[in-house]
matplotlib code that plots the C-alpha trace (Angstrom):
import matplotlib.pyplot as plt

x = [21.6, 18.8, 17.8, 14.4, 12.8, 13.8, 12.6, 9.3, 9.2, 9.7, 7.3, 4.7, 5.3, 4.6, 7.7, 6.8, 7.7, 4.7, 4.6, 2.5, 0.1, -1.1, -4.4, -3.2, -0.5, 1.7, 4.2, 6.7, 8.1, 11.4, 10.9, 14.5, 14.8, 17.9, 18.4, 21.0, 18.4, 15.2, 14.2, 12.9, 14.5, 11.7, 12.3, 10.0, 9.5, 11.4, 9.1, 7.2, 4.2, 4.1, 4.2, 0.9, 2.9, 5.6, 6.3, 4.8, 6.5, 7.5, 9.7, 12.2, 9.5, 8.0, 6.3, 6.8, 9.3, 8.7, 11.5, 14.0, 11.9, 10.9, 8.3, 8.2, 10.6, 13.0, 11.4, 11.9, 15.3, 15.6, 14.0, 16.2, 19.6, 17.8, 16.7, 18.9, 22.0, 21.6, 22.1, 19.4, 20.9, 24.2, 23.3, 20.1, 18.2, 14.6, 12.2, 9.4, 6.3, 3.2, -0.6, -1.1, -1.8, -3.1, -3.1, -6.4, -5.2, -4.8, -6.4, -6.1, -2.4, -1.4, 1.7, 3.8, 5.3, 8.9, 10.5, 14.2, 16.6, 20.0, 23.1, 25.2, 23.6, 25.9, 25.1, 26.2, 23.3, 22.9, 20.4, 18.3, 17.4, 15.4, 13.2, 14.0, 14.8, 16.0, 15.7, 16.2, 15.6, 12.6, 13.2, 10.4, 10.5, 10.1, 7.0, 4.6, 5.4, 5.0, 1.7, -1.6, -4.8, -6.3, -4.0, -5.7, -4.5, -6.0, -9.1, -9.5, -8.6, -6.4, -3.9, -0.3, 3.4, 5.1, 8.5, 9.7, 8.7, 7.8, 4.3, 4.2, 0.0, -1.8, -0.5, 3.3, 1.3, -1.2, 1.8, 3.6, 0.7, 0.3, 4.2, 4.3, 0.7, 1.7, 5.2, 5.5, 2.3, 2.2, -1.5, -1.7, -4.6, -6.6, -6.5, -10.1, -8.6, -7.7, -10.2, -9.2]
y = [36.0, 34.0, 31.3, 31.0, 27.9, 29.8, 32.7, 31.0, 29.6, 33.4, 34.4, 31.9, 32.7, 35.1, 36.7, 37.2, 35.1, 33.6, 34.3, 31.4, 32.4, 30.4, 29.8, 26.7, 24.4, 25.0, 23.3, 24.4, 22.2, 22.9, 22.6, 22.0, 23.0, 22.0, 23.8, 22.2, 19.2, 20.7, 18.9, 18.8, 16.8, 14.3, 11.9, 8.6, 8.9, 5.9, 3.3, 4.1, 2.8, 6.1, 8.6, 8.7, 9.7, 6.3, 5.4, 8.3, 10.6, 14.3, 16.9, 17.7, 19.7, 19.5, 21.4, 25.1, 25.1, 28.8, 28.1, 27.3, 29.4, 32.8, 31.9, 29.4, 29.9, 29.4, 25.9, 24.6, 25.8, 23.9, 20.8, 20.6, 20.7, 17.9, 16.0, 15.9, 17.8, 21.0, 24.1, 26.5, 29.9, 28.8, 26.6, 28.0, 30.8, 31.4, 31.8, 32.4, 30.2, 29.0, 29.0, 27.1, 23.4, 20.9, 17.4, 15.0, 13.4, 16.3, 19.4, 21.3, 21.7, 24.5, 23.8, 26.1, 25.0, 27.3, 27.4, 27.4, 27.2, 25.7, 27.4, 23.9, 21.4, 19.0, 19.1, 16.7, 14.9, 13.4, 11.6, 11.6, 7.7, 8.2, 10.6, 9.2, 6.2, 7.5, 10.7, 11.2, 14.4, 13.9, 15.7, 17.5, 16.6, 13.0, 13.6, 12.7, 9.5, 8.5, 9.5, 7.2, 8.2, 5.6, 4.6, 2.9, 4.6, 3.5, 2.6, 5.7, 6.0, 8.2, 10.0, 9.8, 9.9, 6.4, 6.5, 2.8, 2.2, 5.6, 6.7, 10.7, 11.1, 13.2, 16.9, 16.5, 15.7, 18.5, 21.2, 19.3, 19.8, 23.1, 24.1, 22.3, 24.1, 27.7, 27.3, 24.8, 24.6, 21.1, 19.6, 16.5, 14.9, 16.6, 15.2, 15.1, 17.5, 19.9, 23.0, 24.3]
z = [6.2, 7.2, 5.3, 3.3, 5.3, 8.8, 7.9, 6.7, 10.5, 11.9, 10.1, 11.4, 15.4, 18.0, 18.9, 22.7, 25.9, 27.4, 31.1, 33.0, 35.5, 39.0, 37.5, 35.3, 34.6, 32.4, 30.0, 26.9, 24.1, 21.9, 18.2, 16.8, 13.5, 11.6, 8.4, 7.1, 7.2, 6.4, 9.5, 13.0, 16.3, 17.5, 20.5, 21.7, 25.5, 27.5, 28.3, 32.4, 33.9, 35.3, 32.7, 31.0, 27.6, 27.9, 24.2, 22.8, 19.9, 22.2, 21.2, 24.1, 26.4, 29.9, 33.0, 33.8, 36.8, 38.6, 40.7, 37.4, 35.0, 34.4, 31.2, 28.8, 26.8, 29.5, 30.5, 26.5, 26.8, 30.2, 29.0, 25.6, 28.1, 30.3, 27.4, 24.8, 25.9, 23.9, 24.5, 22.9, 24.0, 22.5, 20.0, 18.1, 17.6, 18.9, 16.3, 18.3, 19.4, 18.5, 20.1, 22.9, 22.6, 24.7, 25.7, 24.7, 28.2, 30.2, 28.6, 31.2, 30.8, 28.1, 26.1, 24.4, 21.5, 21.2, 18.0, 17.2, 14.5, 14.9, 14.4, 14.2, 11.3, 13.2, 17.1, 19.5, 21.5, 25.0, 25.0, 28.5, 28.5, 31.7, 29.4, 26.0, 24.6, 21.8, 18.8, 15.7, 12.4, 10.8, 7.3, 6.3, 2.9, 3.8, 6.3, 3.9, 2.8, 6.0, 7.2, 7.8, 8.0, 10.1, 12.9, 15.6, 18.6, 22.1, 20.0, 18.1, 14.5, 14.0, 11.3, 12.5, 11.0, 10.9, 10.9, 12.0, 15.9, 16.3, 16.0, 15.8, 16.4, 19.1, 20.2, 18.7, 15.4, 15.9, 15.9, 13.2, 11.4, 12.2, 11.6, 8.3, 7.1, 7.8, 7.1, 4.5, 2.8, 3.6, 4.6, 6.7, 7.1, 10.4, 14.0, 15.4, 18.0, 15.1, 14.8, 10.9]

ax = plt.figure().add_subplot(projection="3d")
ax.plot(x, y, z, "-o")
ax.set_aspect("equal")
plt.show()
């Protein structure tokens, strides 16, 4: 039987697979949930000159591949085994996914956020470094405690999630918040990029 918080994350997604088409660009994230946890897998991006997110708080995610993928779903799935060294057909269940997001750096890529509960509370994890420098469960219950209101973030003040050196602000906070809102009843403070 399902558990309570899972099902309270069903209940919040769309339960269809998001087919991209030529007209944009297109990207997917994997929300990990851990139920034996109460938590959800966040990573900090490895350090690049090149990669206009280096440093940033990400869950495992990245570009629609039409030669690798058939929708999005498939490219979260793809970027979680690249990423972190799971496998989400095996390992978790799909939940569903969330409205599109986007970047305040690139809004003109839309990013699926694709839920999923894991079957395992104890998974093994390969950590990409190339892609991450490292991850870690961030326990919903504790989420709270942790947030700022005004974080200045590339000059802009900001709410964001401080947990040690990683700074969880921008889109991974925006679905956070979202998540934790409809599924949680949990209100974080709003992002300026938030529309509630």
């Amino acid at each position: 039987m399902e558990s309570y918080n899972v099902a309270r994350l069903r209940k919040v997604t769309k339960n269809n697979r998001p087919i991209p088409d030529n007209k944009h660009l297109w990207a997917a994230v994997a929300v990990i949930y851990n139920p034996c946890l109460n938590a959800i897998l966040i990573g900090k991006r490895t350090e690049n000159p090149t990669d206009p997110w280096s440093g940033d708080a990400a869950f495992p995610g990245g570009r629609f591949n039409p030669s690798k993928d058939n929708d999005l779903v498939e490219t979260a799935i793809r970027e979680a085994r690249e990423e972190v060294g799971l496998d989400l057909i095996r390992d978790a269940d799909l939940l569903g996914v969330l409205d599109f997001f986007s970047p305040s750096n690139a809004p003109n890529i839309s990013v699926a956020p694709v839920i999923f509960s894991l079957r395992d509370c104890n998974p093994k994890l390969t950590i990409n470094k190339t892609e991450l420098s490292k991850v870690f469960w961030l326990r919903i219950d504790d989420i709270t405690k942790h947030v700022n209101i005004n974080v200045n973030i590339k000059g802009f003040p900001r709410p964001a999630i401080i947990m040690e050196d990683v700074i969880i602000w921008g889109m991974t906070y925006r679905i956070l918040r979202r998540l934790l809102k409809e599924a949680f009843s949990i209100n974080l403070p709003k992002d300026p990029r938030d529309i509630d």
